[in-house]
C-alpha positions as CSV (number, residue, x, y, z in Angstrom):
1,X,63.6,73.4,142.0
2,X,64.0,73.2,145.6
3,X,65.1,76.0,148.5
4,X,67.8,74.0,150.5
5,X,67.0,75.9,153.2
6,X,63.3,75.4,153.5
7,X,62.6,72.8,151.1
8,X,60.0,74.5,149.7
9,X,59.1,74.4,146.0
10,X,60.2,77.1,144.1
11,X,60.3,78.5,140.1
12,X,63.6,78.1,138.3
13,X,62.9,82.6,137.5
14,X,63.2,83.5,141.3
15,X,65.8,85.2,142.5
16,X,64.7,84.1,145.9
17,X,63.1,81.7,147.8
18,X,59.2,83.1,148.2
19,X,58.8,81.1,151.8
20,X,62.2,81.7,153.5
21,X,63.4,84.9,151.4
22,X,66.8,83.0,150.9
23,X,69.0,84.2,148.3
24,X,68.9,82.0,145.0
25,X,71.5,83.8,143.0
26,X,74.5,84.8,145.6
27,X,76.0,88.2,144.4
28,X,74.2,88.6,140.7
29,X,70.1,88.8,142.5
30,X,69.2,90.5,139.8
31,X,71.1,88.8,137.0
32,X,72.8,91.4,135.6
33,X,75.2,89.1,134.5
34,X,72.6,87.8,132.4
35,X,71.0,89.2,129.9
36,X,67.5,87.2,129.5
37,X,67.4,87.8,125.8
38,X,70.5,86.3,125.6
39,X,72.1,84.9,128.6
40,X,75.4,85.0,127.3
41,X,75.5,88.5,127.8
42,X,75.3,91.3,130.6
43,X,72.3,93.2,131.0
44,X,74.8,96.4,130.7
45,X,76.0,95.8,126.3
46,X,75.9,97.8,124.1
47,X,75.1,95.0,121.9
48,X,72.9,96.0,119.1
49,X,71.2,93.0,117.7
50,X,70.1,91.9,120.9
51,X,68.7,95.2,122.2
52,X,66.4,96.4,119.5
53,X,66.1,92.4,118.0
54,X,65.4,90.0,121.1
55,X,63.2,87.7,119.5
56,X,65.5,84.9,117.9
57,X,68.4,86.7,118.2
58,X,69.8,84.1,120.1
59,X,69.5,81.5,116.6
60,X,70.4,84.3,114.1
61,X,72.2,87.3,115.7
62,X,74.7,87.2,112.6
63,X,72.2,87.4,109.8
64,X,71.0,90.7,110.6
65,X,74.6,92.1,111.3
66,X,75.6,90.8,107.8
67,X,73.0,92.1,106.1
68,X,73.3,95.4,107.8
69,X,77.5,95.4,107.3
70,X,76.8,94.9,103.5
71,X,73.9,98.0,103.1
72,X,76.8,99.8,105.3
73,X,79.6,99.1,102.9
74,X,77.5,99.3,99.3
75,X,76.0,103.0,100.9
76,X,79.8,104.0,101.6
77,X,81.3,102.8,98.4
78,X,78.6,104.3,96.6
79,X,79.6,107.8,98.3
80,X,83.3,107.1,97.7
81,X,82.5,107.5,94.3
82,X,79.8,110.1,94.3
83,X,77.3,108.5,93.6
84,X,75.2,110.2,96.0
85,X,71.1,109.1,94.9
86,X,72.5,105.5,95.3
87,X,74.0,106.0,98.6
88,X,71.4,107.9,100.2
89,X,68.7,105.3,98.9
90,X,70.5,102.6,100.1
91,X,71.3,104.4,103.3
92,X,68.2,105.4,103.8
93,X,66.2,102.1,103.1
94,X,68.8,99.5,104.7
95,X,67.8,99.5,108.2
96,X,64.2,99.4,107.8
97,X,64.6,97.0,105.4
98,X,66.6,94.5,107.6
99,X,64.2,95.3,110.8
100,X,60.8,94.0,108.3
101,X,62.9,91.1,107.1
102,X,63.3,90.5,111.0
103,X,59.8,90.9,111.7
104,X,58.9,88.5,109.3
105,X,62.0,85.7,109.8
106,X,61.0,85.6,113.6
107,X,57.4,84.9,112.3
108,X,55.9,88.1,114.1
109,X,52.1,89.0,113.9
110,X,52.0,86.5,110.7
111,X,47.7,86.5,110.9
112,X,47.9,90.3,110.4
113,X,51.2,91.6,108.6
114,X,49.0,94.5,106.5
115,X,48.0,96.4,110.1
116,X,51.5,95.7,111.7
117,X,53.3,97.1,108.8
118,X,50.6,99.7,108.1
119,X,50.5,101.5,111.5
120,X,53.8,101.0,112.3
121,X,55.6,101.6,108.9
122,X,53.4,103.5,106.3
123,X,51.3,105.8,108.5
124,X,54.7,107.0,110.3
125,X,56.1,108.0,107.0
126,X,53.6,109.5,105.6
127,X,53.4,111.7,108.3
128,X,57.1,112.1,108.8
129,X,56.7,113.6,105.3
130,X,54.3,115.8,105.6
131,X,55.9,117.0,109.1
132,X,59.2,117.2,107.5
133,X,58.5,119.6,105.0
134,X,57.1,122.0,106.8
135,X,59.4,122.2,109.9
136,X,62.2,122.5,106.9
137,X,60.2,125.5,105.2
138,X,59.6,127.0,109.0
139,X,63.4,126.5,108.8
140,X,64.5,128.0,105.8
141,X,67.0,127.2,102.9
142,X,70.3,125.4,104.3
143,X,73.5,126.3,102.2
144,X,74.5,123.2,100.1
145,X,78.1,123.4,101.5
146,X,76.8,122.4,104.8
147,X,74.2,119.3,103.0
148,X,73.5,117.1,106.4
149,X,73.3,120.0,109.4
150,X,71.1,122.2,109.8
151,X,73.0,125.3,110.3
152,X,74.3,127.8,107.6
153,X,77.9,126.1,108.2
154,X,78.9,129.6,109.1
155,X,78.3,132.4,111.2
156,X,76.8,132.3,114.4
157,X,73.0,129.9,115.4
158,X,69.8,131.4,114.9
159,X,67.7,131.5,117.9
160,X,64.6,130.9,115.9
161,X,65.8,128.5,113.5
162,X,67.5,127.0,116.5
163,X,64.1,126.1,118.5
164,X,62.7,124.7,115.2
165,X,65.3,122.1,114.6
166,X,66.4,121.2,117.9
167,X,62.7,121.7,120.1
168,X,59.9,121.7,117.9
169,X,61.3,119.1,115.2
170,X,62.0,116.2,117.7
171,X,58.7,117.0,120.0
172,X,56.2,116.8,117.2
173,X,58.2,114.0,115.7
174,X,58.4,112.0,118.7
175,X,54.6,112.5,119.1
176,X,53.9,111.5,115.2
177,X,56.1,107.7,115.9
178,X,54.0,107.1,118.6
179,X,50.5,107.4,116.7
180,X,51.2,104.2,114.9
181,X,53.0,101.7,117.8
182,X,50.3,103.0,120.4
183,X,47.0,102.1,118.3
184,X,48.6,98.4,118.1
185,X,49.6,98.3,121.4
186,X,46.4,99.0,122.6
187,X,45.0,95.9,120.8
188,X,45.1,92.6,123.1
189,X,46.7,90.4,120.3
190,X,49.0,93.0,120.6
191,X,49.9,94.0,124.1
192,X,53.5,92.5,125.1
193,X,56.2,94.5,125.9
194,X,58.4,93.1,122.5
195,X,55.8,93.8,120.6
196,X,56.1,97.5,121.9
197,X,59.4,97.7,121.7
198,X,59.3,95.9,117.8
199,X,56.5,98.6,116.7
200,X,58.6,101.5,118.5
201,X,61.7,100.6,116.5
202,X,59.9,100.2,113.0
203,X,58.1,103.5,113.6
204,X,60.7,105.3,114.6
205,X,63.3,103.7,111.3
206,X,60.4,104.6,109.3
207,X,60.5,108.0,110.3
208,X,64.4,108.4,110.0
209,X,64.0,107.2,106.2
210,X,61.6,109.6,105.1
211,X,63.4,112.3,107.0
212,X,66.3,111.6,105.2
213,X,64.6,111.6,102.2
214,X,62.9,115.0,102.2
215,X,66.0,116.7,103.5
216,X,68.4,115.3,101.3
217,X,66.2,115.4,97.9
218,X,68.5,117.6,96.2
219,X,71.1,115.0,96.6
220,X,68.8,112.1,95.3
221,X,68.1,114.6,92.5
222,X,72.0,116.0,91.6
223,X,73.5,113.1,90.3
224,X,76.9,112.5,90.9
225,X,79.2,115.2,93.6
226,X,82.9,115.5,93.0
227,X,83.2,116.8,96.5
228,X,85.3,115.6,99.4
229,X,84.2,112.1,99.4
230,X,85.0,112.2,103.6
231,X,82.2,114.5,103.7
232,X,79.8,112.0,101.5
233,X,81.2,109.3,103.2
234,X,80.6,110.3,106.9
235,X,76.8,112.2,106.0
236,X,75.9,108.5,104.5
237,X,77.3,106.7,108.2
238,X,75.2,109.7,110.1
239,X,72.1,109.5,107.7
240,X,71.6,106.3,107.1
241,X,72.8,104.0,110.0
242,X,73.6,106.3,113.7
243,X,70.3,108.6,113.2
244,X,67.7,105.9,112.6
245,X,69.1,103.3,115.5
246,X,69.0,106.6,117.8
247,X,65.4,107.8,116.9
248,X,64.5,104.2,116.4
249,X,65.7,103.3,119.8
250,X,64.4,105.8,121.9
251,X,60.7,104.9,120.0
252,X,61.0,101.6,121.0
253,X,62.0,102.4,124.4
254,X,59.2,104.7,125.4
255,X,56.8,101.9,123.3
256,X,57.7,99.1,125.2
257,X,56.9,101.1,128.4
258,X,53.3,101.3,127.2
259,X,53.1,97.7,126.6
260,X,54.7,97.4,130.1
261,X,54.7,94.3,132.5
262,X,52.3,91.5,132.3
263,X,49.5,90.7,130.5
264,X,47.8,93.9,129.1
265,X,49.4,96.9,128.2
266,X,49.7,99.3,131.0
267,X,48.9,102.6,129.1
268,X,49.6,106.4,129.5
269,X,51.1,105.7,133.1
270,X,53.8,107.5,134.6
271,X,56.4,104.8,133.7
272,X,55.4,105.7,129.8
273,X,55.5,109.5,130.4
274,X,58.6,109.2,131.7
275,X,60.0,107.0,128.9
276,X,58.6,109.3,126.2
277,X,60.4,112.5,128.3
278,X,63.5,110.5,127.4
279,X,63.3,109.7,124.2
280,X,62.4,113.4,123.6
281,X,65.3,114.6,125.4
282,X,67.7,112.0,123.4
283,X,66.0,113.8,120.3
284,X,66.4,117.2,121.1
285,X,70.0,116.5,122.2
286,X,71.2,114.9,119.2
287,X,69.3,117.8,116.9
288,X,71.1,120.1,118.8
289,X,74.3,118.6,119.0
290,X,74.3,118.6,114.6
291,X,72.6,122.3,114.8
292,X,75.5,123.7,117.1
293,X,78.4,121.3,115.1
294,X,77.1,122.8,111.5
295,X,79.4,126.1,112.4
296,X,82.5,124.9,113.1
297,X,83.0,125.9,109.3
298,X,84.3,122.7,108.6
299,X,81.7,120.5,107.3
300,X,82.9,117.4,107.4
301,X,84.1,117.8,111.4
302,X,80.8,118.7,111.9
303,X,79.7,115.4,110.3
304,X,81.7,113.4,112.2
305,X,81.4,115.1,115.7
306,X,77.7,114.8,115.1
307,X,78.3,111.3,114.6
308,X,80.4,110.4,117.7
309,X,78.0,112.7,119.7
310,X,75.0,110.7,118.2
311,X,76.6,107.0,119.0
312,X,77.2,108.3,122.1
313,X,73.2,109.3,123.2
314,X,72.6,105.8,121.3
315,X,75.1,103.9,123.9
316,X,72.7,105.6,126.5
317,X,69.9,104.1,125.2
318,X,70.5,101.2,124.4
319,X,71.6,100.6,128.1
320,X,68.3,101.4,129.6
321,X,65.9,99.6,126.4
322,X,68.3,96.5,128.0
323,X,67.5,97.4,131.3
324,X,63.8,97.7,130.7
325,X,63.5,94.5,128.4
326,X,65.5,92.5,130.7
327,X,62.9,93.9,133.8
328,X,60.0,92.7,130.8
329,X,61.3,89.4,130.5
330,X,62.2,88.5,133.7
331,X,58.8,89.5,135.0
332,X,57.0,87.7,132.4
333,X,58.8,84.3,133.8
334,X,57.3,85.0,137.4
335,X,54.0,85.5,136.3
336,X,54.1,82.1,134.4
337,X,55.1,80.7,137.2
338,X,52.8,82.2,139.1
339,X,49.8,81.2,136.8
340,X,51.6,77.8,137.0
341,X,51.4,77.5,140.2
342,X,47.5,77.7,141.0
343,X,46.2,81.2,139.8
344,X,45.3,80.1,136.7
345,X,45.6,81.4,133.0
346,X,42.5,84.1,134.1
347,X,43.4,83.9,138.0
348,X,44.2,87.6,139.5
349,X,47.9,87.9,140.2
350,X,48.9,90.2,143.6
351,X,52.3,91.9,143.2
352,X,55.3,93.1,145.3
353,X,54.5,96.9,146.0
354,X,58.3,97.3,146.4
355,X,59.2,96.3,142.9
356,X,55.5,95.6,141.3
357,X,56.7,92.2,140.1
358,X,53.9,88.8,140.3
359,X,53.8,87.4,144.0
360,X,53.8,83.4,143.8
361,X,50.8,82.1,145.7
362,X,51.1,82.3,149.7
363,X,54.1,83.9,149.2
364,X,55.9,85.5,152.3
365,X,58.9,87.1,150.4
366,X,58.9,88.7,146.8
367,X,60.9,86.3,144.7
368,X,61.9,88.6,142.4
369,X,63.5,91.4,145.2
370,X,63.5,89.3,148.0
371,X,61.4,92.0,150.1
372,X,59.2,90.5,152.9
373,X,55.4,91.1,151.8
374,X,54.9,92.3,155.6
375,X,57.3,94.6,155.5
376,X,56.2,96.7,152.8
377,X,54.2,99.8,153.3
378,X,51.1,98.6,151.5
379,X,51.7,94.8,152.0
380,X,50.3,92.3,150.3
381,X,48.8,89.2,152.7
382,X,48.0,85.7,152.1
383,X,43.7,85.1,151.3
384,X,41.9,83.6,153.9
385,X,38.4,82.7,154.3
386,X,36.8,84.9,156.4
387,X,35.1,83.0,159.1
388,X,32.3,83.4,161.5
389,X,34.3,83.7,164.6
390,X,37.3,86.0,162.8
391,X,39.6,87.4,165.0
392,X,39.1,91.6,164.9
393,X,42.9,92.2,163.6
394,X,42.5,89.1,160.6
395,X,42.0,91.1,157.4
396,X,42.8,90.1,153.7
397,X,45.0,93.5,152.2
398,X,45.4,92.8,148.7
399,X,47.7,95.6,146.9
400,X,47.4,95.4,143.4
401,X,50.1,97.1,140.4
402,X,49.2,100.6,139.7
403,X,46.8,101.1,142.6
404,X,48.0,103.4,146.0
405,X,44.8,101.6,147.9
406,X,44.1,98.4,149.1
407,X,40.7,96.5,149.3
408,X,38.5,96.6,151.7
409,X,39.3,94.2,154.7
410,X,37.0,91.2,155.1
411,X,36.7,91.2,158.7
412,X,36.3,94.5,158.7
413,X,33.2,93.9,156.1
414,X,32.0,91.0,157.8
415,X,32.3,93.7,161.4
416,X,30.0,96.3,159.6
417,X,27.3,93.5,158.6
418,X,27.2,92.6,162.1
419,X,27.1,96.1,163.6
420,X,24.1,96.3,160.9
421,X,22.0,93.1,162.4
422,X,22.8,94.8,165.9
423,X,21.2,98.0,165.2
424,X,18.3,96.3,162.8
């Protein structure tokens, strides 16, 4: 499209004119108003399906909602009843279930669906049993009156048992459902920032099911309960739906940060640390929350204040994954664009140092923040040729993403060579 102030020619994806710095999007300059997977809703939702599904969920967001409702309601009536190994299995199994089927409808990785689901499914449950188990023996026996917390449902915490579940269960965890999402992120087939965020999600769903599985084999074993069915009811709701969309989540989140922006994956950079700190801390603070709620002597208040107190750290997270997949997206359009435009498919992109989005070619102004290239500490200036008769304050800076330094000047270069002839 065209600026009208400068007439200069311009990507639909900027926010702002890259020649003139003029304002493309009045009030909404970052389009929060927009959501890029789905622009007919706000970057700040706490819409599900969009969040943790992007891909096609603009064609099919219902699907996966009705097919999660109806492993919601057969897991609930099934614990109405009592029929507890039902409900858990269903409970357990549903959201993984749905998020494959996902995979797979959106036509995901359909060359290599063995590794995908391998890496990202398989190895995270076999080692979320094998890490399950023993953090539950460091723990100790729970009472059975109390079958979803981890507390003695009375009394007063344990110190000791309190670091296991609520510090050294979520770390190592969070480490083990990274394993799996990192080793195909790493791979170039591999390396967008939905695909992170898809492995992430499976990994950490995978982990919540076999969790749930190990903890609560004594209720897959026991046949039917003729207890309160609110308690059955709620543990099913916590266990099976809020716990594996909160691990899952966070997983994803701190995945899709090592996929990061543009082509490549960025790696262990600070962005990812800091992503993985979060998801750790959401861990720890939901683990503690159901720790702490198991000795209110009630058990089924404790159920269901671990469950608001769990959908609440989920609202939190899925606000930033939005944020971040929206940043993803947005900055994937630029650097088309910017490709587009004359760099090429295997051209070298220069980015804003202000916000590290792609710079379009000759740009003056950032068209994604609107920041003036010269303005910025380390800024980025147009290539020239360097010329025999350069001027001595014509250099070519060129900042690139992840790096504090700039090249080396080419006037100053072609300066040294000539200082070289001099003394020769």
């Amino acid at each position: 499209m065209e600026c009208p102030r400068c007439h200069a020619q311009i990507p639909e994806t900027a926010h702002f004119c890259a020649q003139c710095g003029d304002d493309r999007r009045g009030r909404d300059a970052g389009r929060r108003r927009s959501f890029a997977a789905r622009p007919d809703e706000p970057v700040a939702s706490f819409a599900l399906v969009s969040s943790i599904m992007p891909r096609g969920s603009g064609q099919r967001p219902q699907t996966y909602r009705v097919a999660l409702t109806i492993a919601l309601v057969v897991a609930l009536v099934a614990a109405i009843f009592g029929a507890m190994p039902i409900a858990v299995l269903v409970a357990a199994f549903a959201v993984p279930i749905v998020y494959i089927v996902y995979m797979y409808d959106v036509n995901l990785w359909e060359d290599e669906p063995i590794p995908v689901t391998g890496l990202a499914f398989a190895l995270t449950g076999v080692l979320a049993i094998l890490w399950t188990v023993l953090w539950t023996w460091l723990r100790g026996p729970v009472s059975f009156s109390a079958p979803s917390l981890e507390g003695s449902g009375s009394g007063a915490p344990d110190l000791g048992t309190f670091l296991v579940v609520a510090l050294l269960a979520p770390v190592v965890g969070e480490a083990i459902r990274q394993v799996g999402p990192v080793l195909l992120a790493s791979r170039p087939q591999f390396d967008d920032l939905m695909d992170g965020l898809t492995f992430g999600v499976i990994s950490g769903v995978a982990y919540s099911t076999f969790d749930t599985l190990v903890r609560h084999w004594a209720l897959l074993t026991g046949g039917l309960q003729d207890a309160d069915p609110g308690l059955w009811v709620s543990l099913v709701f916590l266990e099976g739906f809020v716990k594996p969309l909160l691990i899952g989540t966070a997983s994803g989140l701190a995945c899709a940060e090592f996929s990061g922006l543009g082509r490549g994956y960025d790696g262990f950079t600070p962005r990812y640390v800091r992503a993985v700190v979060l998801a750790v801390a959401a861990n720890v603070a939901y683990q503690a929350g159901v720790y702490l709620f198991s000795f209110l002597g009630d058990a089924t208040l404790g159920v269901l204040l671990s469950i608001v107190w769990g959908l609440l750290l989920l609202g939190i997270l899925i606000l930033r994954l939005r944020v971040v997949l929206h940043t993803g997206l947005m900055e994937a359009a630029l650097e088309h664009a910017a490709r587009t435009a004359g760099v090429g498919p295997d051209g070298e992109l220069e980015f804003c140092s202000q916000c590290e989005m792609p710079l379009q070619p000759g740009a003056a102004f950032c068209a994604a923040c609107g920041t003036a290239v010269a303005a910025t500490a380390n800024g980025v200036r147009p290539r020239v040729p360097a010329t025999a008769g350069a001027a001595p304050g014509e250099e070519t800076v060129t900042v690139h993403r992840g790096s504090g330094a700039a090249a080396v000047p080419s006037a100053e270069q072609g300066r040294s060579e000539h200082d070289g002839e001099e003394q020769a």
